[in-house]
mmCIF file as gemmi writes it, N, C-alpha and C atoms, coordinates in Angstrom:
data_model
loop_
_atom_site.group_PDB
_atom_site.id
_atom_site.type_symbol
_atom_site.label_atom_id
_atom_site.label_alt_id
_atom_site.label_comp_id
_atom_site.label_asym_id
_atom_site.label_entity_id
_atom_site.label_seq_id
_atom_site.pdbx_PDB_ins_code
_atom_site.Cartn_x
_atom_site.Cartn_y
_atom_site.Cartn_z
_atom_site.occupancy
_atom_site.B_iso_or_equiv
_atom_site.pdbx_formal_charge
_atom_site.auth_seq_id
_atom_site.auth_asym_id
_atom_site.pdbx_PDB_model_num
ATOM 1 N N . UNK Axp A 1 ? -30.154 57.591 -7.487 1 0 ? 1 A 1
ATOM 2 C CA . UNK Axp A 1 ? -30.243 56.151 -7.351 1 0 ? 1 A 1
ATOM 3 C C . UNK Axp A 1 ? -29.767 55.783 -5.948 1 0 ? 1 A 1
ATOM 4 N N . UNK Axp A 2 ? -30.684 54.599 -5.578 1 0 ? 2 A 1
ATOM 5 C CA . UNK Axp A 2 ? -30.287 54.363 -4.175 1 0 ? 2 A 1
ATOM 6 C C . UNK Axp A 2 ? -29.245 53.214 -4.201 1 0 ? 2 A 1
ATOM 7 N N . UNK Axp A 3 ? -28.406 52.902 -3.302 1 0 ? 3 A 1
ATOM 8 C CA . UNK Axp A 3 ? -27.5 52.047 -2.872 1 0 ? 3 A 1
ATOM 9 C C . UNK Axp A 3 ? -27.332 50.884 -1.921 1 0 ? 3 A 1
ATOM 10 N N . UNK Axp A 4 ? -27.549 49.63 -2.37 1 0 ? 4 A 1
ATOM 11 C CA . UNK Axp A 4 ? -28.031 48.825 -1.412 1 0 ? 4 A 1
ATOM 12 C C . UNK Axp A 4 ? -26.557 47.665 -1.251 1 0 ? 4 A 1
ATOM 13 N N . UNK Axp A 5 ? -26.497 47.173 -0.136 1 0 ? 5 A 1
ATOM 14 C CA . UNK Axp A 5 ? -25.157 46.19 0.391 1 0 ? 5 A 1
ATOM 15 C C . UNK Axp A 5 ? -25.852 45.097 0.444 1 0 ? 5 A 1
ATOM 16 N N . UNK Axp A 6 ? -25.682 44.151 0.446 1 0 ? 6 A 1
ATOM 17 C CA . UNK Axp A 6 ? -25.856 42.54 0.688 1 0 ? 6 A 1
ATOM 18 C C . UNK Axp A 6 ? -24.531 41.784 1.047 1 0 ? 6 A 1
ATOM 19 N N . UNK Axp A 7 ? -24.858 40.687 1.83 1 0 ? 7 A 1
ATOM 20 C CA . UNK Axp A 7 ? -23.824 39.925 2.654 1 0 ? 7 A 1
ATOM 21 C C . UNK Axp A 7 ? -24.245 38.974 1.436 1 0 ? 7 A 1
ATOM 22 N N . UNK Axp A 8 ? -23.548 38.532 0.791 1 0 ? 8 A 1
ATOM 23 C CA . UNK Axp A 8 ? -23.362 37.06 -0.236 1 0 ? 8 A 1
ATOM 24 C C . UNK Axp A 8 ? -22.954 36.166 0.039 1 0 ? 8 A 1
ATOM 25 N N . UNK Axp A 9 ? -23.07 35 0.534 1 0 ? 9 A 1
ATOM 26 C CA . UNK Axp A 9 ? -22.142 33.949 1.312 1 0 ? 9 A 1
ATOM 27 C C . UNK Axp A 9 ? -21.227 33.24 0.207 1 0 ? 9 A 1
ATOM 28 N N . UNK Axp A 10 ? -19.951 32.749 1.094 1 0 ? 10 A 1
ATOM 29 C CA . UNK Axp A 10 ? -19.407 31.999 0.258 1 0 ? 10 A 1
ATOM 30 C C . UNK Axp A 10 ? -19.334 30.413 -0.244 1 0 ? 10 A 1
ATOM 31 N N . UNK Axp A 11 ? -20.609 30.311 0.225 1 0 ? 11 A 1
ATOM 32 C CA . UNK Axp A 11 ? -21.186 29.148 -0.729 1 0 ? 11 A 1
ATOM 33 C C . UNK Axp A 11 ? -21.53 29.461 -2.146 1 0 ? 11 A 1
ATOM 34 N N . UNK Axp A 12 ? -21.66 30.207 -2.66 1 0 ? 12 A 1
ATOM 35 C CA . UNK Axp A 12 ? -22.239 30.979 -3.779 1 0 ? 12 A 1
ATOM 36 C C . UNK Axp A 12 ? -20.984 30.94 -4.598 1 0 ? 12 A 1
ATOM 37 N N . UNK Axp A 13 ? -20.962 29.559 -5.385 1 0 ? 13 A 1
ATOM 38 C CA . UNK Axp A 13 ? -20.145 30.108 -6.486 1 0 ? 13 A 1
ATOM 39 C C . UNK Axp A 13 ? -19.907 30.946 -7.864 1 0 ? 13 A 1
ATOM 40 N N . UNK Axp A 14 ? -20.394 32.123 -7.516 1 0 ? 14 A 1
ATOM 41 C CA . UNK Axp A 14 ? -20.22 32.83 -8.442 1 0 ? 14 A 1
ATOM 42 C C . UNK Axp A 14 ? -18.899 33.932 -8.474 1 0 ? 14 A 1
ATOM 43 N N . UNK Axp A 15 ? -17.897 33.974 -9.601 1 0 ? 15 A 1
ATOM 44 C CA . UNK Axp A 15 ? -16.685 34.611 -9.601 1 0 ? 15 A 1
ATOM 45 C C . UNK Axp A 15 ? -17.203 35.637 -9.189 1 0 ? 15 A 1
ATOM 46 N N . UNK Axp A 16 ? -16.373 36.501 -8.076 1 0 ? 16 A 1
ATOM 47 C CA . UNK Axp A 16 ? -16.344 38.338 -7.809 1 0 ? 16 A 1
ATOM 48 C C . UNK Axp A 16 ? -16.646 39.06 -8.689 1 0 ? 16 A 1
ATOM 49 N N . UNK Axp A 17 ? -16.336 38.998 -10.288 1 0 ? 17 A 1
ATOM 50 C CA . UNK Axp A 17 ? -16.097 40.067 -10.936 1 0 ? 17 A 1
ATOM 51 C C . UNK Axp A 17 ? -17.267 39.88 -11.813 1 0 ? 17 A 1
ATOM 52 N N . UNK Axp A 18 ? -18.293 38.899 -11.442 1 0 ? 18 A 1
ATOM 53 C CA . UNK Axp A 18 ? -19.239 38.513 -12.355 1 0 ? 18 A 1
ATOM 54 C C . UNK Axp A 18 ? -20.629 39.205 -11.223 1 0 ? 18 A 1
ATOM 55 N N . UNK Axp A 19 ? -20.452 39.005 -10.139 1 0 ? 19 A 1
ATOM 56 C CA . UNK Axp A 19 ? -21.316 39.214 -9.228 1 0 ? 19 A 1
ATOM 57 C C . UNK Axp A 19 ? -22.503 40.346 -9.176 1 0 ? 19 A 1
ATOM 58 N N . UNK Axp A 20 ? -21.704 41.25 -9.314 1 0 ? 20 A 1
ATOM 59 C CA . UNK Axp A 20 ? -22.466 42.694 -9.252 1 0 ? 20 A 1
ATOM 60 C C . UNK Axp A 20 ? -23.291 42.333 -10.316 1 0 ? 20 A 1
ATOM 61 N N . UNK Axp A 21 ? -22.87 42.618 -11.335 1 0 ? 21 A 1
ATOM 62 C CA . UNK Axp A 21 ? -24.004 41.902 -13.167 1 0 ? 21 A 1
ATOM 63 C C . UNK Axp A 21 ? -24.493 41.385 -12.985 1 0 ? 21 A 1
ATOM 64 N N . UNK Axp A 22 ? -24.803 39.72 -12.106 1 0 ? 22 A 1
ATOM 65 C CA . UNK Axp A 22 ? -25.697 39.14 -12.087 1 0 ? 22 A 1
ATOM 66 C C . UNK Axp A 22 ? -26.996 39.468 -11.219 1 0 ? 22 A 1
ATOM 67 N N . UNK Axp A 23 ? -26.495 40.312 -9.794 1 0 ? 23 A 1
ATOM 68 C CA . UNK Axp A 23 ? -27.405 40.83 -8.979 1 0 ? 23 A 1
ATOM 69 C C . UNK Axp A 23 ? -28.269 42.44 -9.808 1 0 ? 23 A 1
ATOM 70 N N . UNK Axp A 24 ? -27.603 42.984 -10.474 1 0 ? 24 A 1
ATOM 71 C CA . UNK Axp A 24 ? -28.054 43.934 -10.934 1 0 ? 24 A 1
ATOM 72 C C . UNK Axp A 24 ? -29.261 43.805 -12.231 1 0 ? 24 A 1
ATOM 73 N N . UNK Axp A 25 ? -28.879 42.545 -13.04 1 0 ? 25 A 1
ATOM 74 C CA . UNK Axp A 25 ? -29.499 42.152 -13.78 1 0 ? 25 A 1
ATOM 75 C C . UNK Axp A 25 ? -30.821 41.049 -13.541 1 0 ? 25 A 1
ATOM 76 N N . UNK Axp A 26 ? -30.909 40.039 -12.404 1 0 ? 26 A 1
ATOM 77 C CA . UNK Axp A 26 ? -31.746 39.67 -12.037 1 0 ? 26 A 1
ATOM 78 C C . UNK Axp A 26 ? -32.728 40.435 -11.209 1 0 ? 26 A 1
ATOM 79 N N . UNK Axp A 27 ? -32.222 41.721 -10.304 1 0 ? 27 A 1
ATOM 80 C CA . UNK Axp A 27 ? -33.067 42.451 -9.562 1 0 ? 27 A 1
ATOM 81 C C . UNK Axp A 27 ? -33.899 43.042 -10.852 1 0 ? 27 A 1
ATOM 82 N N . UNK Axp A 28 ? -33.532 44 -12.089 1 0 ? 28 A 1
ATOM 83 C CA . UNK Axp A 28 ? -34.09 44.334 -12.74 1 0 ? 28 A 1
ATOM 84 C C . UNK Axp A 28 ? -35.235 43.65 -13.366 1 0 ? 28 A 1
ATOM 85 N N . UNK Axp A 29 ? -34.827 42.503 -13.618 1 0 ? 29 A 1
ATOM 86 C CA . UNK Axp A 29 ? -35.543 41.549 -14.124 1 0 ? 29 A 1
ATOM 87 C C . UNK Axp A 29 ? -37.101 41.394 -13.542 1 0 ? 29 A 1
ATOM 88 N N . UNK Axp A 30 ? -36.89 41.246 -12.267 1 0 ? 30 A 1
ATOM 89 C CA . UNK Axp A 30 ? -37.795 40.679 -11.221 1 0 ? 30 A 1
ATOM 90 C C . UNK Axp A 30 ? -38.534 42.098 -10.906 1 0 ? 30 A 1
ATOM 91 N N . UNK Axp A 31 ? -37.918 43.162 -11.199 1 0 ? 31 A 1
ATOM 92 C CA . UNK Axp A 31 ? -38.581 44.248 -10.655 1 0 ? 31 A 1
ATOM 93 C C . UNK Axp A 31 ? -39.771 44.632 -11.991 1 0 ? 31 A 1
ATOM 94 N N . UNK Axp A 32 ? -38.946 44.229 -13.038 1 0 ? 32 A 1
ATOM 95 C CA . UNK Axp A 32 ? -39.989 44.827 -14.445 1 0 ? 32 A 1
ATOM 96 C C . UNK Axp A 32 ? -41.262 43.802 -14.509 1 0 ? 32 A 1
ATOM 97 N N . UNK Axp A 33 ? -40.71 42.309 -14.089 1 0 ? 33 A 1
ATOM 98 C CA . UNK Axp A 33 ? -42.209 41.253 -14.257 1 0 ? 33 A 1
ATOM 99 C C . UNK Axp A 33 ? -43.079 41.696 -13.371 1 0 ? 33 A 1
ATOM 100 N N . UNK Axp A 34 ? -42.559 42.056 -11.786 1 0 ? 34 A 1
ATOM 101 C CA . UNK Axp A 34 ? -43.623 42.705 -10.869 1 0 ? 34 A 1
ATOM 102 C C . UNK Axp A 34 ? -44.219 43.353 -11.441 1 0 ? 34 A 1
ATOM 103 N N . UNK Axp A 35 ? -43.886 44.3 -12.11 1 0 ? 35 A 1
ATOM 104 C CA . UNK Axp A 35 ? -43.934 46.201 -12.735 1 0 ? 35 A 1
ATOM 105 C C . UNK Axp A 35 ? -44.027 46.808 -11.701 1 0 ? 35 A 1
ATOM 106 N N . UNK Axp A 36 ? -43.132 47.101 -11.332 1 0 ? 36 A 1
ATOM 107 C CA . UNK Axp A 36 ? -42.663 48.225 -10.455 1 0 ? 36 A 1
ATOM 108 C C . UNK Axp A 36 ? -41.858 49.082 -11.113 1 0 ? 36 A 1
ATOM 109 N N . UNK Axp A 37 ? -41.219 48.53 -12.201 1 0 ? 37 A 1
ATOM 110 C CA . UNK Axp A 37 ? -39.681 49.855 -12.712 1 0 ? 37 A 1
ATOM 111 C C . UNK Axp A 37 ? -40.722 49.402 -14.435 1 0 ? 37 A 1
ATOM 112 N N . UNK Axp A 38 ? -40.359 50.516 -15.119 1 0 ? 38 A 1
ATOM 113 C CA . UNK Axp A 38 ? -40.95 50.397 -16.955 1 0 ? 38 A 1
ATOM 114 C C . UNK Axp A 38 ? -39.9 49.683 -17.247 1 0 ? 38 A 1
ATOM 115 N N . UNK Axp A 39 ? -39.82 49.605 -18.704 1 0 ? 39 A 1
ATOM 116 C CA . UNK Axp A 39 ? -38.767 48.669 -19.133 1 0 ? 39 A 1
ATOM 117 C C . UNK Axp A 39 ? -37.516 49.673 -19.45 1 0 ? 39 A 1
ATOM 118 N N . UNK Axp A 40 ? -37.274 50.952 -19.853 1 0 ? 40 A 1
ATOM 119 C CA . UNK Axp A 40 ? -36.728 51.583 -19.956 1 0 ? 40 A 1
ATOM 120 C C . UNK Axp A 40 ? -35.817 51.512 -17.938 1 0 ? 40 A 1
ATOM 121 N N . UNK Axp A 41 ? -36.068 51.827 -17.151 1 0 ? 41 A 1
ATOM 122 C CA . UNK Axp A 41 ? -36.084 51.457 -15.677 1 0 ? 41 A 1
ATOM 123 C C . UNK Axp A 41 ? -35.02 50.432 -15.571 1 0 ? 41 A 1
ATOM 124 N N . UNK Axp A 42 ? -35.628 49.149 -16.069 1 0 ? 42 A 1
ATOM 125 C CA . UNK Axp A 42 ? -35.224 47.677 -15.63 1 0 ? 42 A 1
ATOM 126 C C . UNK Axp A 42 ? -33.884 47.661 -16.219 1 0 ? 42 A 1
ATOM 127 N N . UNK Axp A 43 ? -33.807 48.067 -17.574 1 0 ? 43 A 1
ATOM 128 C CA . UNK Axp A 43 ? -32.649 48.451 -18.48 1 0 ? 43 A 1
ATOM 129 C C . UNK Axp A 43 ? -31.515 49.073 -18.197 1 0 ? 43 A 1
ATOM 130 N N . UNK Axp A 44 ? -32.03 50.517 -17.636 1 0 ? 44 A 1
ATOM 131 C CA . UNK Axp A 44 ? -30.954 50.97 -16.831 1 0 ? 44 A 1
ATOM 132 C C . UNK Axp A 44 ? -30.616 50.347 -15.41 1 0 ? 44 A 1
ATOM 133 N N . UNK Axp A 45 ? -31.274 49.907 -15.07 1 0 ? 45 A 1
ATOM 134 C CA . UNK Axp A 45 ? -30.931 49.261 -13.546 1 0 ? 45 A 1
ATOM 135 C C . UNK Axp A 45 ? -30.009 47.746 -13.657 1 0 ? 45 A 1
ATOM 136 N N . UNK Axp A 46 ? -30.094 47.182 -14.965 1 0 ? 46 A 1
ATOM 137 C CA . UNK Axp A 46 ? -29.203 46.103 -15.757 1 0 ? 46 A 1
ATOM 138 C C . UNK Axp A 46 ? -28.076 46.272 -16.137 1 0 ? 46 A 1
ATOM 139 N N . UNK Axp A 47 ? -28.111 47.498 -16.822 1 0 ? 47 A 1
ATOM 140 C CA . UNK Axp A 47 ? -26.759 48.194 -17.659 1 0 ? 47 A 1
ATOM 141 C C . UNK Axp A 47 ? -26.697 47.614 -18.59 1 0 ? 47 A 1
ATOM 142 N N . UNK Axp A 48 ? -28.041 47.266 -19.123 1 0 ? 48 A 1
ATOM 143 C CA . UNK Axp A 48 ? -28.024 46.343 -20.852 1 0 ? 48 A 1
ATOM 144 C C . UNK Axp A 48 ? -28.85 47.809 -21.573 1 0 ? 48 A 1
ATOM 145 N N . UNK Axp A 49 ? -28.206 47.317 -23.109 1 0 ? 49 A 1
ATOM 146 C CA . UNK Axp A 49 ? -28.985 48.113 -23.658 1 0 ? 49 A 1
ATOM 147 C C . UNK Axp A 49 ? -30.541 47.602 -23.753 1 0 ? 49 A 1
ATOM 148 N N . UNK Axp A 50 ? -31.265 48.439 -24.609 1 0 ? 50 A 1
ATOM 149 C CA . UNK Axp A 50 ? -32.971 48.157 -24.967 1 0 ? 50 A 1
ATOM 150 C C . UNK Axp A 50 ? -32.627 46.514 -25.385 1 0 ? 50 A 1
ATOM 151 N N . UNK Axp A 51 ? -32.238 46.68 -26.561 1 0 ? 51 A 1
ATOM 152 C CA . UNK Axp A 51 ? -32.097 45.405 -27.263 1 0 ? 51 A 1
ATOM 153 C C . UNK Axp A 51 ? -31.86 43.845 -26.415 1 0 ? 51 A 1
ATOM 154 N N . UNK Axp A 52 ? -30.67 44.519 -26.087 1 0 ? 52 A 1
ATOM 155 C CA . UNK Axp A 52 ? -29.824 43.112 -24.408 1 0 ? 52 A 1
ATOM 156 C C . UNK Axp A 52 ? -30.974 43.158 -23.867 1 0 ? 52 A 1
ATOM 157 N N . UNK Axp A 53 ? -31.569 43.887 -23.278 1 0 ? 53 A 1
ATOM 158 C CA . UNK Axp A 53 ? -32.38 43.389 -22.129 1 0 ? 53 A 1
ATOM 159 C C . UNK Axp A 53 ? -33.878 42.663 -23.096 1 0 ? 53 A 1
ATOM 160 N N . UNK Axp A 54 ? -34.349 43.441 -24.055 1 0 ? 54 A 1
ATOM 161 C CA . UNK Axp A 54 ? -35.567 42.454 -24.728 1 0 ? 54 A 1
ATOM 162 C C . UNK Axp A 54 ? -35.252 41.205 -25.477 1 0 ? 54 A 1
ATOM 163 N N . UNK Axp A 55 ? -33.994 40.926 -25.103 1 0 ? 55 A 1
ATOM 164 C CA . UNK Axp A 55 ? -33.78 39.53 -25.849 1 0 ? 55 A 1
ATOM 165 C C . UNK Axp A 55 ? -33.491 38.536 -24.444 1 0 ? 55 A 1
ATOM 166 N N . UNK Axp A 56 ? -32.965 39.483 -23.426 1 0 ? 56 A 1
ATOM 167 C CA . UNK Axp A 56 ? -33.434 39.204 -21.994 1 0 ? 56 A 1
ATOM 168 C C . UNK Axp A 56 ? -34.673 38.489 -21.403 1 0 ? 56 A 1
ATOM 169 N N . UNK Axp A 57 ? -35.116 39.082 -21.774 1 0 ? 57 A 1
ATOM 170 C CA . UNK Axp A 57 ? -36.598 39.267 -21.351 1 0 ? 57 A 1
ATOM 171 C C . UNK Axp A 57 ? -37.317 37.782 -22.08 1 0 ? 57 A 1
ATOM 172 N N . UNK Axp A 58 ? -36.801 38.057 -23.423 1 0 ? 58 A 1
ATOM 173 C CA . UNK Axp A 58 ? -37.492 37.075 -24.318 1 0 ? 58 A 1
ATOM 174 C C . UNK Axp A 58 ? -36.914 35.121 -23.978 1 0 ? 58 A 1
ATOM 175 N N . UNK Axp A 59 ? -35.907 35.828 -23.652 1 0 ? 59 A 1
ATOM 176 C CA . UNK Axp A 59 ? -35.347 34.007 -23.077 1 0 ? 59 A 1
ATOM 177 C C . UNK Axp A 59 ? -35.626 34.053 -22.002 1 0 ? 59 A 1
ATOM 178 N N . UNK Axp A 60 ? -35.888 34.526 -21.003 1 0 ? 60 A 1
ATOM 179 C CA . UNK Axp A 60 ? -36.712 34.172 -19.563 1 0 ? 60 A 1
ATOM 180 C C . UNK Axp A 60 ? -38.391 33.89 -19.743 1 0 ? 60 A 1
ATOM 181 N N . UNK Axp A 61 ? -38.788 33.998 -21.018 1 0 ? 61 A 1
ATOM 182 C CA . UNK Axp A 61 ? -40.03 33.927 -20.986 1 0 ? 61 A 1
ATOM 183 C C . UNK Axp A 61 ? -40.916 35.027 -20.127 1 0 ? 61 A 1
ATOM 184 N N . UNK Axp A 62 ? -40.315 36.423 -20.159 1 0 ? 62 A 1
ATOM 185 C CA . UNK Axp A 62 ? -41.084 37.57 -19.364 1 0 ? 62 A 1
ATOM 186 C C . UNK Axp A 62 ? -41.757 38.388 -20.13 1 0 ? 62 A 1
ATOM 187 N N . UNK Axp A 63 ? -43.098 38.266 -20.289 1 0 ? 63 A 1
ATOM 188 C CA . UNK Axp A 63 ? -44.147 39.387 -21.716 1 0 ? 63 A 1
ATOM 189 C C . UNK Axp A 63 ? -43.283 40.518 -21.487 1 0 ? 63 A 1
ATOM 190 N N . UNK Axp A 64 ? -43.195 41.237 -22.586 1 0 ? 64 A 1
ATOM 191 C CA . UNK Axp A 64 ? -42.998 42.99 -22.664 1 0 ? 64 A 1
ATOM 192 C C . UNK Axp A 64 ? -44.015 43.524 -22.238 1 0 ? 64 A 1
ATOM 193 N N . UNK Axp A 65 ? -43.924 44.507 -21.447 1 0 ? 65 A 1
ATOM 194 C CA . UNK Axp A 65 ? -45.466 45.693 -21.29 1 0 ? 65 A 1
ATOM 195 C C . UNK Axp A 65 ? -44.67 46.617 -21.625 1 0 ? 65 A 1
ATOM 196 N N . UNK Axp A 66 ? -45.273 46.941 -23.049 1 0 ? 66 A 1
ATOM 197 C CA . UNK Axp A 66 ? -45.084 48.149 -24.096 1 0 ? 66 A 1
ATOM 198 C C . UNK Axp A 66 ? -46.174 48.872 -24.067 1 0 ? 66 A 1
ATOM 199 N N . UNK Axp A 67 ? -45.996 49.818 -23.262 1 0 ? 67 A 1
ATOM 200 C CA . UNK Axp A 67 ? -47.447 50.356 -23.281 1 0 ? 67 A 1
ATOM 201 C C . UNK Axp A 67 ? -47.348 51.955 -24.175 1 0 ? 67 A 1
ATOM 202 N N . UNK Axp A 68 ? -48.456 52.711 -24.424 1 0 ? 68 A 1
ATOM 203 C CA . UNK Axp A 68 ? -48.649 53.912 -25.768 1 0 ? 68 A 1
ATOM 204 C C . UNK Axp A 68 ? -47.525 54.548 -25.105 1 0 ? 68 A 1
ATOM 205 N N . UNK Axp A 69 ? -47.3 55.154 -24.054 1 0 ? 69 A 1
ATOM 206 C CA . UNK Axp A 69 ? -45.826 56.631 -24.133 1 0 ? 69 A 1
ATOM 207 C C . UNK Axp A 69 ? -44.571 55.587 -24.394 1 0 ? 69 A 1
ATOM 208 N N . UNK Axp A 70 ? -44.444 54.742 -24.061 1 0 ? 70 A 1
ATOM 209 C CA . UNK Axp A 70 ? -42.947 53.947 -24.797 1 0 ? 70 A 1
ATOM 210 C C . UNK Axp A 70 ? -43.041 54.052 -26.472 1 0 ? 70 A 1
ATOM 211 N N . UNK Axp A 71 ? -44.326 53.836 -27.012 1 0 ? 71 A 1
ATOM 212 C CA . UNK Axp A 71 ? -44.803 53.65 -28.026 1 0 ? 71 A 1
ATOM 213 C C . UNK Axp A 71 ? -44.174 55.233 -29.21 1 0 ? 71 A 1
ATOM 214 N N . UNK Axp A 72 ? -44.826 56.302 -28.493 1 0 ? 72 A 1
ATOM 215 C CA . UNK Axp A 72 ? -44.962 57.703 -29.033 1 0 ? 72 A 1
ATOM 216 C C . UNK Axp A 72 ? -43.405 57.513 -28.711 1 0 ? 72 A 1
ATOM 217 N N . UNK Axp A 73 ? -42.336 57.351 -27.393 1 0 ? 73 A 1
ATOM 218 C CA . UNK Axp A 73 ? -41.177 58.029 -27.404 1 0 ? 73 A 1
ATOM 219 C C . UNK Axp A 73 ? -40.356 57.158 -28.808 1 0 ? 73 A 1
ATOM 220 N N . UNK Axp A 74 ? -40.352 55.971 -28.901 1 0 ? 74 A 1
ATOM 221 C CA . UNK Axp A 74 ? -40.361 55.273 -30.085 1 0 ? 74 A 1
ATOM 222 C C . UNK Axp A 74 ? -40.294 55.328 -31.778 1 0 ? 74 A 1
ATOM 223 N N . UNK Axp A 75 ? -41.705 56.517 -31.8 1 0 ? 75 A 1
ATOM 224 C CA . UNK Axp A 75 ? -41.956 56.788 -33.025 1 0 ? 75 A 1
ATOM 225 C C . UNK Axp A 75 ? -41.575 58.093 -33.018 1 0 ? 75 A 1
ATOM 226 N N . UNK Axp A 76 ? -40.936 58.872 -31.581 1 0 ? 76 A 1
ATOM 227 C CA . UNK Axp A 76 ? -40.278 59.843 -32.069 1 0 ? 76 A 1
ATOM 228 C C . UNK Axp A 76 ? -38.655 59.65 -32.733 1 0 ? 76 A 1
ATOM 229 N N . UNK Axp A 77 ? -38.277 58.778 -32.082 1 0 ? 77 A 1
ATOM 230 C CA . UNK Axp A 77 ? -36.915 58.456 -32.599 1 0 ? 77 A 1
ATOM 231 C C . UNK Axp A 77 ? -36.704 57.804 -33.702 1 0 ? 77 A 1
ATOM 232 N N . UNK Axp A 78 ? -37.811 56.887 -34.374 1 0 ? 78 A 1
ATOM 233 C CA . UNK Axp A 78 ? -37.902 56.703 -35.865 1 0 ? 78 A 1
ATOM 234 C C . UNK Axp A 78 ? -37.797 58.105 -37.05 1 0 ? 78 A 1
ATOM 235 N N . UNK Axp A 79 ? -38.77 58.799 -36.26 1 0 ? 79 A 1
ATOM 236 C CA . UNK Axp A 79 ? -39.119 60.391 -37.003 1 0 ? 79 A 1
ATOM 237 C C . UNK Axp A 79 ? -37.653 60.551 -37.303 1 0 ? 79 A 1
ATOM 238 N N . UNK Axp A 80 ? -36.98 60.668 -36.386 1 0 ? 80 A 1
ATOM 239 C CA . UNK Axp A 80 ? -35.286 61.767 -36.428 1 0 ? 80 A 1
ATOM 240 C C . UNK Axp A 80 ? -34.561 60.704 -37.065 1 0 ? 80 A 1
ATOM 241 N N . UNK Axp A 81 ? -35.004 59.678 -37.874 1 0 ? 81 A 1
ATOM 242 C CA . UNK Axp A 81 ? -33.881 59.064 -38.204 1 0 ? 81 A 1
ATOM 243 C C . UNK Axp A 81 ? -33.84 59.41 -39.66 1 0 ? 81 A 1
């Protein structure tokens, strides 16, 4: 994973300790509506689980693209249950 810095000004009231989460979670966001990252991707790049982030997703008004190999990895983990 790559590592990126940003200058944040302090006009930006957002608390320090909230900061990182919000940048990490809106980049994801914005990267999965592009589709550039899968949703599995956007998730980890959030640090939400599946669930957090598709209920994410679902209050921003952003479609899921569930496409067939999310699908199959899916119905493999139903199988093992």
């Amino acid at each position: 994973m790559r590592t990126v810095s940003i200058d944040v000004p302090d006009e930006i009231k957002v608390p320090e300790k909230d900061l990182e989460k919000l940048i990490r979670v809106e980049l994801a966001l914005r990267l999965y509506q592009k589709g550039y990252v899968s949703l599995g991707q956007a998730r980890r790049i959030s640090d939400l689980s599946k669930w957090e982030f598709l209920e994410l997703l679902s209050k921003e008004k952003i479609p899921v693209n569930y496409d067939e190999n999310e699908l199959k990895k899916d119905l493999k983990v139903i199988e093992q249950l």
